[in-house]
C-alpha positions in Angstrom: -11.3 6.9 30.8 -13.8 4.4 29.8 -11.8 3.1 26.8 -11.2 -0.5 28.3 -15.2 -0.8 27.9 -14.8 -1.1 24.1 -13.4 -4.7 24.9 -16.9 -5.9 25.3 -18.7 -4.8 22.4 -19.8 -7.2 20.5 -18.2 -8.6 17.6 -15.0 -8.4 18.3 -14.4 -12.4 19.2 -12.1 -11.3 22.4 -15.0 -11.5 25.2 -15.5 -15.5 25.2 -11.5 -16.0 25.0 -11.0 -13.7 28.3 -14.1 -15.5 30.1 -12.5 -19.2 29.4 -8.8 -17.4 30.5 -10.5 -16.5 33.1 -12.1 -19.4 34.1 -9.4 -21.3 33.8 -7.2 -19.0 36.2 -10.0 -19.5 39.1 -10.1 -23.6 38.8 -6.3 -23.0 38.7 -6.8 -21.0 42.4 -9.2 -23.6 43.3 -7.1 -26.5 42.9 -4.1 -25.1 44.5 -6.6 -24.4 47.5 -7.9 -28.1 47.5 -4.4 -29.5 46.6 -3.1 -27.6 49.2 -5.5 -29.1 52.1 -8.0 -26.3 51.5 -5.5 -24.2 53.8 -4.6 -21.1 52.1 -7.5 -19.7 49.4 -10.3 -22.0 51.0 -12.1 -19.0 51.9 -12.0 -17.4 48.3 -13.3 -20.6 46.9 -15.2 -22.4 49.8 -18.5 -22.5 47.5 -16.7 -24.5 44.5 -15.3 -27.0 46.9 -18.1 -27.4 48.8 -19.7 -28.3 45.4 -16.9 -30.7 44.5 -17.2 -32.0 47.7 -20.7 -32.9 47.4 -20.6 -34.1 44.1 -17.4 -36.9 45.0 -19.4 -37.8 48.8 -15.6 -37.9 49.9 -12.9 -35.8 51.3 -10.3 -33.7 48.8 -7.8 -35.5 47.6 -4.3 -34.7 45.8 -5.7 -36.0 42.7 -9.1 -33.7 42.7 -6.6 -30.8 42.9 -4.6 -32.1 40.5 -7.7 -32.5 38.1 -8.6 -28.8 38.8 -5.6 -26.8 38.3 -4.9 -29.3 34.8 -8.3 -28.3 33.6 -7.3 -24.6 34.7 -4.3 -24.3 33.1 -5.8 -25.5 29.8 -8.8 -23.2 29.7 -6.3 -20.6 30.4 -3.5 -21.8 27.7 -6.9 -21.7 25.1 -8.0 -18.7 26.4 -5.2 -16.5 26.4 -4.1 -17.7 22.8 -7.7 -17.2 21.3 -7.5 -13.9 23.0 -4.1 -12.6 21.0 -5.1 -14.6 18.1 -8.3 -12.7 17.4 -6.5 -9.3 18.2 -3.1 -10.7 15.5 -6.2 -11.6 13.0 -7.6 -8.0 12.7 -4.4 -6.5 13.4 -2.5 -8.7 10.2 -5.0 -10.6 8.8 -2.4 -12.7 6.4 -0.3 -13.6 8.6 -2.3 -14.3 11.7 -1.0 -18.2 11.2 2.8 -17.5 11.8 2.0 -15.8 14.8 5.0 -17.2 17.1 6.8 -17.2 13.9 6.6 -13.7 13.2 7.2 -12.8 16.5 10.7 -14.5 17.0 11.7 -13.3 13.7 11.0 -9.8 14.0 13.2 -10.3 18.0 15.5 -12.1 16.5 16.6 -10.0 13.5 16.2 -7.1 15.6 19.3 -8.3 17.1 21.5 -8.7 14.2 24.2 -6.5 13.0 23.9 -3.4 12.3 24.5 -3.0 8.0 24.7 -0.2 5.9 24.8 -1.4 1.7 25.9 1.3 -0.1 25.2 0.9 -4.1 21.8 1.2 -6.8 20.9 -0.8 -9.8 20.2 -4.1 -9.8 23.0 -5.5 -7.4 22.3 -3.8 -4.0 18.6 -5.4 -4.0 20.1 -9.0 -4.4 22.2 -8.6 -1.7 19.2 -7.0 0.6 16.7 -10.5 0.0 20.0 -11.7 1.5 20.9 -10.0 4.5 17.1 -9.3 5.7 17.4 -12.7 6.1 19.5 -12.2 9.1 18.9 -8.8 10.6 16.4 -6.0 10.4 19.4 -3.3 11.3 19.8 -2.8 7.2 20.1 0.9 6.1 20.5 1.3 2.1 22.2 4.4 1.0 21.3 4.8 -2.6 22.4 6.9 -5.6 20.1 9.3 -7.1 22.1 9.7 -9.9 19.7 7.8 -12.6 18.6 10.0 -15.4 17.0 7.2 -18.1 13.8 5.2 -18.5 11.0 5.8 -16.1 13.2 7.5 -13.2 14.9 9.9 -15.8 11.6 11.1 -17.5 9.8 11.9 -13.4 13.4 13.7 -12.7 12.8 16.0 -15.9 9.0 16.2 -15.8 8.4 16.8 -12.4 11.7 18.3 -11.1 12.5 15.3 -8.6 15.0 12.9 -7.7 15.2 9.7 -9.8 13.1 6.9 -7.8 13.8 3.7 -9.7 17.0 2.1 -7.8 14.9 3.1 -4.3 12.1 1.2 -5.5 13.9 -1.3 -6.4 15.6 -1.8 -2.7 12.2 -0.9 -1.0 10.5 -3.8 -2.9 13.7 -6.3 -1.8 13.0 -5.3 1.9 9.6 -5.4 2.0 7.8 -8.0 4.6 5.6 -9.6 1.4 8.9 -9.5 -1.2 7.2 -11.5 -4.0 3.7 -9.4 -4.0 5.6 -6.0 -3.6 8.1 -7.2 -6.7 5.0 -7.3 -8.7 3.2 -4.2 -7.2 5.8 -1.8 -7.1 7.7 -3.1 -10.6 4.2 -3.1 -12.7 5.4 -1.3 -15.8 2.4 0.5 -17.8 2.8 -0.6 -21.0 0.1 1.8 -22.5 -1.3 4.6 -22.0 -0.5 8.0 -23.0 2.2 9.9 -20.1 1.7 5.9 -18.3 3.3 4.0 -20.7 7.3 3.0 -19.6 6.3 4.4 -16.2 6.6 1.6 -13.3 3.8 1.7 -10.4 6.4 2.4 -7.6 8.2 5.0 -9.5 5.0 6.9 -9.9 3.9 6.0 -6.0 7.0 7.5 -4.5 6.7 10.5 -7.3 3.5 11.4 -5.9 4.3 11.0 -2.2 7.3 13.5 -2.8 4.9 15.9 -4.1 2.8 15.7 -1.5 6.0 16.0 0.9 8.1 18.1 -0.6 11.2 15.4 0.3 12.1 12.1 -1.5 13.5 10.9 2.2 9.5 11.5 3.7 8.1 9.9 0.8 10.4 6.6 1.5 9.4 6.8 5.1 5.9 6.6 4.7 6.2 4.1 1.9 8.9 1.7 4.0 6.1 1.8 6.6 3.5 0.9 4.3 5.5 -1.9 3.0 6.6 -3.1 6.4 10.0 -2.6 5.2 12.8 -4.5 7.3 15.1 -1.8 8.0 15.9 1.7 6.2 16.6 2.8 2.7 17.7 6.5 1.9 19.0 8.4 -0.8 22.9 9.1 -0.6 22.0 13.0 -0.8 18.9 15.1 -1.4 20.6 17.7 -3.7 20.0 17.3 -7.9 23.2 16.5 -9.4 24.2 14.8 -12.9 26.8 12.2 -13.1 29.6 13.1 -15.5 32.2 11.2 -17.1 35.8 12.1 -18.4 37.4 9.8 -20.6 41.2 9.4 -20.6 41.5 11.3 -24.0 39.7 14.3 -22.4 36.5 13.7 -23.7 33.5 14.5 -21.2 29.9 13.8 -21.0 27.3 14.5 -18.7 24.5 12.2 -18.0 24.9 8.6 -16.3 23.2 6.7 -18.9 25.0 8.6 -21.6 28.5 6.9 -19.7 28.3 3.6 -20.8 27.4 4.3 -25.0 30.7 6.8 -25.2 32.7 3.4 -25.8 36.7 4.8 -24.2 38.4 3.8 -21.5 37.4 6.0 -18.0 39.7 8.1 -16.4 37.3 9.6 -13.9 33.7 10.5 -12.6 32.3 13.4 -11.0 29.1 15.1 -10.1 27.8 18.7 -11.1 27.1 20.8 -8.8 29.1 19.5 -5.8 25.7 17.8 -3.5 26.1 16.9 0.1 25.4 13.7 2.1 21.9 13.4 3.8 22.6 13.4 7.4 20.9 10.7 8.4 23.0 8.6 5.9 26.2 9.8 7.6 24.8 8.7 11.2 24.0 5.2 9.9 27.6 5.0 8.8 28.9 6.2 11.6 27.0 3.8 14.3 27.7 1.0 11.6 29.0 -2.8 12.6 29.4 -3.5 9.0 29.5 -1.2 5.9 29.3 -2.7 2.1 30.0 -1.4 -1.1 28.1 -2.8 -4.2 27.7 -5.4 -6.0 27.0 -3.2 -9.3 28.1 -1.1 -11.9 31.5 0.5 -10.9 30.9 3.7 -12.2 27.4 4.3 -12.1 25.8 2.6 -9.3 28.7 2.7 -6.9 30.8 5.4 -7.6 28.3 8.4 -7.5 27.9 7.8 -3.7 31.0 7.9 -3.3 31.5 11.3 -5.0 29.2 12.9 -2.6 30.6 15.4 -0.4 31.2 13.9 3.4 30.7 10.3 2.2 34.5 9.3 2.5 34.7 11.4 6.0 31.6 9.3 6.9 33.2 6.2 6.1 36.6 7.3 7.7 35.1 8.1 10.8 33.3 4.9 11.1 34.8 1.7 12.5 32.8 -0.7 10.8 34.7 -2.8 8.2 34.2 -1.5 4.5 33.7 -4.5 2.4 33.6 -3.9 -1.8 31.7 -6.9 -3.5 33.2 -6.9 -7.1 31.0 -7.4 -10.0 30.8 -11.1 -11.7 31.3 -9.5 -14.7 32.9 -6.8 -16.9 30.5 -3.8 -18.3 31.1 -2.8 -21.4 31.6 1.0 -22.1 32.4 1.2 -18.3 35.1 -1.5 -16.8 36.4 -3.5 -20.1 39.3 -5.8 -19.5 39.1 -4.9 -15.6 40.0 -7.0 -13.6 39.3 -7.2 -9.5 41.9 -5.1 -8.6 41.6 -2.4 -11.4 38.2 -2.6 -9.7 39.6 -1.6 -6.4 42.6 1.1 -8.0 39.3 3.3 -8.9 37.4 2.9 -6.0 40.5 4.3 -3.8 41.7 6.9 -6.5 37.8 8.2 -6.5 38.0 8.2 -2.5 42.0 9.7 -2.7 42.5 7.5 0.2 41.9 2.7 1.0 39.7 2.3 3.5 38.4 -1.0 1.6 40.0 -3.9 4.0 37.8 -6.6 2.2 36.8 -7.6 -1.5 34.3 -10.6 -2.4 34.5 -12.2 -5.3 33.0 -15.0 -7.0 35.0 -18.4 -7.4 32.3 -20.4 -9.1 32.5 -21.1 -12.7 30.1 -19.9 -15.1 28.2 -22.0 -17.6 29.5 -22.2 -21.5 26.2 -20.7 -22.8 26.3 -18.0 -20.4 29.9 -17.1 -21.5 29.0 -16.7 -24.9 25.7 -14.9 -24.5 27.7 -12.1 -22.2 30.6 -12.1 -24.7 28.5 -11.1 -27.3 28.0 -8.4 -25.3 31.4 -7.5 -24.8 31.2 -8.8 -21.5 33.9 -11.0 -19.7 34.2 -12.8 -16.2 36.3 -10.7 -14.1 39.6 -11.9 -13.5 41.0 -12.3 -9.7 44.4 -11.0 -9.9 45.5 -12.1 -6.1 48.9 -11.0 -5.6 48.2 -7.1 -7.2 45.0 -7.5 -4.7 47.4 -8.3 -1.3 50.3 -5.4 -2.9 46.8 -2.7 -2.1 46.3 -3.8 1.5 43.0 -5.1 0.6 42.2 -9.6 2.0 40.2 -11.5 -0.6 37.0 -13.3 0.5 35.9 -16.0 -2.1 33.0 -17.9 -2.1 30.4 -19.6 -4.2 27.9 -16.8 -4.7 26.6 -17.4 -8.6 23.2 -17.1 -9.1 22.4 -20.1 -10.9 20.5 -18.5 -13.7 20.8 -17.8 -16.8 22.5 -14.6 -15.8 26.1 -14.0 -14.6 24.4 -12.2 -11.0 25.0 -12.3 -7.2 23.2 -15.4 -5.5 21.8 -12.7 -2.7 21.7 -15.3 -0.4 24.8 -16.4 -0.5 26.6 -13.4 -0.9 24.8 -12.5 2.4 26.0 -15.8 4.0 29.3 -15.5 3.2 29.5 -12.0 4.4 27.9 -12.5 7.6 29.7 -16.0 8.8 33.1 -13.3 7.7 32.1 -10.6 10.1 31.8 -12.9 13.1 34.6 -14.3 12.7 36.4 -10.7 12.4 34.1 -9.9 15.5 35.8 -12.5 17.3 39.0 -11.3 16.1 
């Protein structure tokens, strides 16, 4: 009942800013009063005018109330911003600077579209740093389909879903990107049972443990992290990726896919898993929906492949936009070009519901050329007119990291994809 009391303990640097607001509000009163003729509130405030009066020998004048209420209002101004700037500095102690900043950022954003980036590797997190930039309505729906390195070794050991491509999407969304890149992507290189494990794979590990769910676990972590928007697995249920190769071979295992070396025919998951529910309402209540950037088969596809994902995306009216990798991947999408890209996507889906692709028109660097070609690795060729013959329009843009990688600028990507959807909007 008495909680308001707790204001005036001491220490708490909130007492002196409310007595100068305060103060400042009652010269405000008593300069209307004097301004005014001492008419209206000269009864409240008879004693300070009297005092004024006694002090100037003269009558009030317009310029005495003037004089009041301008020392009022600042007192007041000081005051009140003192006042929320001691409560911001315990609250968020590193960013108590970019108060007003912070403020119209997070209202602004709030605003935005509402997104859902379907994908997992290392091309859905480029394209997040992107779009936080212009909206906090973000929900990323990521495959759990991982079975090497750190995330493969936690799936077998401990019996959960692979965390690495959610860390990696948590870390791109989080409020303090840079610090969180280093915090949650600190690999142990030493260390027996540490060493290859990263920090955030072993966080979220332990908080799905302690849960029992790998969605809990990325609550309480987003929250942690101050995470602009959402990021949930595509399903909950522990399948394995599998590949069958268009001379019947088949292999089970998603980093297995790539090393077979023969042309793809198809993927698949085993056992059948079904969509998390809460990824399906995202979709559903969607403005915008995009698929990728990042590998065809194992980063995009496997969401894809999860039962009541393409209903999801059916039912929706949000656009579906595919952003088509920079480059081939060897062992998965060799001699591919963008619409070989897209002939997958909608055989995997038996049904088109992609209206847009993206692709990159800038031109990559000689030395980067021959660095990927070594790698069996080729710039993916826009074939335009087999494009238009599937129903799907072409959005190009100059969206090249400049690097010394073939990658997704993220913020450009995200630019060019949200400058598109208003224009549709207005359409």
């Amino acid at each position: 009942m008495l909680a308001w009391l707790k204001w005036l303990y001491p220490g708490l640097k909130v007492k002196r800013w409310l007595a100068l607001a305060f103060l400042g509000l009652l010269l405000i009163l008593a300069g209307l009063a004097v301004f005014d003729d001492a008419y209206f509130l000269s009864l409240l405030f008879s004693q300070v005018i009297h005092l004024f009066y006694s002090f100037w020998g003269s009558p009030f004048s317009w310029w005495l109330g003037l004089a009041l209420i301008g020392v009022g209002i600042t007192f007041l101004i000081i005051g009140f911003r003192n006042t929320v700037l001691s409560i911001f500095t315990a609250l968020l102690p590193d960013h108590a600077d970019r108060l007003v900043d912070l403020v119209y950022q997070r209202q602004s954003l709030g605003k935005g579209p509402k997104i859902v980036a379907i994908g997992g590797g290392t091309g859905i997190p480029a394209l997040l740093r992107g779009l936080k930039n212009y909206t906090s309505n973000i929900t990323a729906i990521v495959t759990v389909a991982d079975d090497g390195g750190s995330s493969g070794r936690l799936r077998w050991e401990l019996g959960i879903l692979p965390p690495g491509d959610i860390r990696n999407c948590l870390a791109a969304l989080a409020e303090t990107e840079t610090l969180m890149d280093e915090v949650l992507n600190y690999r142990f290189n030493q260390g027996e049972g540490l060493e290859g494990h990263s920090l955030g794979n072993l966080i979220l590990a332990g908080l799905t443990q302690l849960s029992g769910r790998l969605d809990v676990a990325i609550r309480e972590l987003s929250r942690v992290l101050a995470v602009r928007g959402k990021v949930l697995p595509s399903t909950l249920d522990n399948a394995q990726l599998c590949a069958e190769y268009k001379d019947g071979t088949v292999v089970q295992g998603e980093s297995r896919i790539p090393d077979v070396g023969k042309p793809i025919k198809r993927v698949f998951l085993n056992p059948k898993c079904e969509l998390l529910p809460e990824a399906g309402e995202a979709i559903k209540n969607a403005d915008l929906i995009i698929l990728g950037p990042g590998s065809l088969y194992t980063s995009v596809m496997p969401n894809l492949l999860v039962e009541g994902m393409v209903e999801a995306l059916q039912a929706s009216k949000a656009p579906l936009v595919y952003v088509c990798n920079i480059m081939t991947q060897g062992g998965e999408t060799d001699g591919y070009t963008v619409s070989d890209h897209l002939k997958a996507l909608i055989s995997h889906m038996k049904c088109n519901l992609i209206k847009y692709v993206v692709v990159n028109k800038s031109g990559i660097a000689s030395d980067i050329r021959k660095k990927y070609e070594a790698e069996k690795s080729f710039p993916v060729k826009i074939d335009k007119k087999a494009i238009e013959k599937l129903g799907v329009k072409i959005l190009e843009g100059r969206i090249l990291n400049r690097s010394d990688l073939a990658r997704h600028d993220g913020e450009a990507l995200a630019r060019l994809i949200i400058r598109q959807s208003l224009l549709w909007k207005k359409k």
